[in-house]
N, C-alpha and C positions, 0 to 999 in steps of 0.2 A: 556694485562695488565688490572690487576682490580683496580678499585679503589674506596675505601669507601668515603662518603661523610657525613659530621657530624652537626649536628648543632652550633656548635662553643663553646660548653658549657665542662665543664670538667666532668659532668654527659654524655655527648653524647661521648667524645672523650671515658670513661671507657666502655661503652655501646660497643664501637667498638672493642674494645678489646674480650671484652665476646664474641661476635657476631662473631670475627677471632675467637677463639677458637673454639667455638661450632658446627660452619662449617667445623673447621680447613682447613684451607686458611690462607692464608698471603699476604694484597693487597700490591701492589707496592708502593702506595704512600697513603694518608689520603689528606682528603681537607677539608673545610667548605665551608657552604653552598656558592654560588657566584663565589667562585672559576674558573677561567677556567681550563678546564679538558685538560690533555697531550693531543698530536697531535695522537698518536695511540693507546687512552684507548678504552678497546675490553668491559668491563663491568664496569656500574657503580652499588655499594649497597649502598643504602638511610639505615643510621643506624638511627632509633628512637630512642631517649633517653630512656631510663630506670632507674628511679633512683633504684630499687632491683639491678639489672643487677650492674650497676655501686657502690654498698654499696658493691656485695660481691667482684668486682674485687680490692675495696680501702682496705676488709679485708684482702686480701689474701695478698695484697703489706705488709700490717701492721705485716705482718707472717712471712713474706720473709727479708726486708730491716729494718736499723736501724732508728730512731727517728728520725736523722741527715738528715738521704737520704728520708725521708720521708718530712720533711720540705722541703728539696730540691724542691722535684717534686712540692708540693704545692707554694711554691713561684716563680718556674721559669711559672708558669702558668698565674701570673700576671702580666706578661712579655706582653703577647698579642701581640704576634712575630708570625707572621703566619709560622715561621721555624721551630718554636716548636713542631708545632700537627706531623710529621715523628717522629721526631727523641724521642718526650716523649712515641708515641704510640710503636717504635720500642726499647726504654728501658723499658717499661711496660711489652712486650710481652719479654723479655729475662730474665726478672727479673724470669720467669713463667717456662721458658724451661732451666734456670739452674742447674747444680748439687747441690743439697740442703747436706750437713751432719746433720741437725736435724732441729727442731724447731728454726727461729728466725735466720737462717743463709743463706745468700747467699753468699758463698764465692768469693769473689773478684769482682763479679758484680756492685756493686755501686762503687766502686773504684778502678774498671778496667779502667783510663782513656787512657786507645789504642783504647776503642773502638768509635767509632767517637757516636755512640747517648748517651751515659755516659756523656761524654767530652759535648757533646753540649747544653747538659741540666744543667751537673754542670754551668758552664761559663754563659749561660746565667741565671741560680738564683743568680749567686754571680754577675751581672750586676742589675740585683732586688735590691740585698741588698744593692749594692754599692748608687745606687740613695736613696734608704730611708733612708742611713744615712746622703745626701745632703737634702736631705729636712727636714731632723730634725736643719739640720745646716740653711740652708737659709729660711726658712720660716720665715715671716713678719708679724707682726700681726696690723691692726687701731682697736682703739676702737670707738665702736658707740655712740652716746647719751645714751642708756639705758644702757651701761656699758659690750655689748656684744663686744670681739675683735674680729676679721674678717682676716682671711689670705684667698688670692686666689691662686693657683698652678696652673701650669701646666705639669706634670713631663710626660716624656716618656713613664713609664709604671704604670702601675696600684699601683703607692705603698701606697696610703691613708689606708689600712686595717694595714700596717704594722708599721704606725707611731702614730695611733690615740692613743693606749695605753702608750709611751708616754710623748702624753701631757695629759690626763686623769690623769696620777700622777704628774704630773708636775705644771699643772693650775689647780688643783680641788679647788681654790675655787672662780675662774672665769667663767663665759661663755664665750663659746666660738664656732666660724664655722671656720670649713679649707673645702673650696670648690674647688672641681677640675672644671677648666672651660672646659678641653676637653675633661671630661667626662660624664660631668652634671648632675655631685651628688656631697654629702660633709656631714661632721658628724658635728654635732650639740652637745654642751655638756652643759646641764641648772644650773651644778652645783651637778646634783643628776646622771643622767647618759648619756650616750650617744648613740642617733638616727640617722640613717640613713637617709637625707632630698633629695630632689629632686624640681626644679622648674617648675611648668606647663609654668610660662613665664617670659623666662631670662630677655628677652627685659624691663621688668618689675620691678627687683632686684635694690636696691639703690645702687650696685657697678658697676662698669667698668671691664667686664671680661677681656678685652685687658690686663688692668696694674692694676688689683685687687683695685683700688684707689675709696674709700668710696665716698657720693655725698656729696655736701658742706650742703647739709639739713638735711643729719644724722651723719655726723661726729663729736667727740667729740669736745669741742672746745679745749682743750688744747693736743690736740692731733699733730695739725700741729705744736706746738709748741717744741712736743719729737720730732719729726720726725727729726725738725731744728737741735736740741741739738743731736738724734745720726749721723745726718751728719758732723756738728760739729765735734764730736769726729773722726767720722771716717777721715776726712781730716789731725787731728791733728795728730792721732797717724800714719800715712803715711808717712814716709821717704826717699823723693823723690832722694834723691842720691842711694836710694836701691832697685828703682821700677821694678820688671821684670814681663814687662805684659803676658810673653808665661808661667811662672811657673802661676800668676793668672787666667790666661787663663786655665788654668789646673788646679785650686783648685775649682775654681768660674765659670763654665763654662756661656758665653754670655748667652742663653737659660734660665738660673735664672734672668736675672740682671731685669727683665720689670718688675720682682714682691718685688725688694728690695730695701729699702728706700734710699738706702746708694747710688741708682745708678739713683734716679733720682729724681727728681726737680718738 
């Protein structure tokens, strides 16, 4: 049994690609670095990244597959599903050893869903997408004294790259930070554009990564006062002869509720 081993990055993962190709070989499984290796792997190969290596395997996918399938593979990767590096590396490498009819065509390959690494990489980016349009929906924002508003997240998967556009059209002519605490970064928007920030020391930040709640020494002062007024509301328009907690359990899943106003006190 061989087995490649990658540094976790979607540069190292096309790297592996090229590297099966150019040996031609096909290892049995892909792992990242830490990984523990199967019970009877007979070789292991340390792929080094390459970003050439990995530009010409992302051009040739662009040759091969449509705009659509191409999104795909790039958002199911923000997934950061350790299921994904088989089954993306084993639809990269089919996309390659398809019957091609011309330029721009791989027929039935990206929407061959019989084949289980198609099927497992669409389902998991339309689980991507699914959550970044709950975080467009449940994101929360305080504002600060200086007039910055602040949401904290925490989502399953990597989807801040897919939401920040937008509130960039939404709030342009706010500032504003959406900070992911479990992955400890977050975009920053001054009004004019938006940066990618990072904290040297969390411990440090005027908010509560637990439940994103501002400190009472930068918070707006009339800030706790919306907060009251969308509770408020949200209690009011609640019709408790109609309350079915397992469908809100299912729009609003618990896992949001630490970062939204409406759920806590």
């Amino acid at each position: 049994m061989t087995v490649y081993v990658f540094d976790g990055t979607m540069d190292g993962l096309l790297t592996a690609v090229f590297d099966a190709f150019a040996m031609k070989e096909r290892p049995e499984t892909v792992l990242t670095e830490g990984d523990a290796l199967p019970l009877f792997c007979e070789r292991t190969y340390i792929v080094h990244a390459d970003e050439e290596k990995a530009r010409r395997v992302w051009a040739g996918l662009e040759k091969h597959l449509s705009r659509e399938a191409m999104k795909l593979i790039s958002v199911s990767w923000l997934s950061e599903l350790p299921e994904l590096n088989g089954h993306l590396f084993r639809y990269i490498c089919k996309v390659f050893t398809a019957p091609h009819t011309g330029a721009g065509n791989t027929p039935g390959i990206e929407r061959n869903f019989a084949d289980p690494d198609v099927l497992a990489v669409t389902n998991i980016a339309r689980r991507v997408l699914h959550e970044q349009l709950r975080m467009k929906q449940f994101i929360r924002f305080q504002k600060a004294k200086d007039g910055t508003y602040l949401a904290v997240v925490s989502p399953d998967h990597n989807v801040l790259p897919l939401i920040i556009d937008h509130f960039q059209d939404r709030f342009n002519d706010q500032t504003w930070l959406i900070y992911d605490a479990k992955r400890h970064y977050g975009y920053h928007y001054d009004g004019h554009q938006v940066i990618r920030i990072t904290f040297e020391n969390e411990q440090a930040v005027p908010f509560n990564l637990s439940n994103g709640k501002l400190d009472e020494s930068v918070i707006s002062s009339d800030d706790q006062l919306l907060q009251d007024l969308w509770r408020t509301y949200f209690k009011a328009i609640c019709i408790r002869e109609r309350l079915n907690p397992r469908k809100q359990l299912n729009d609003m899943p618990r896992r949001y509720w630490k970062y939204m106003t409406e759920k806590n006190r």
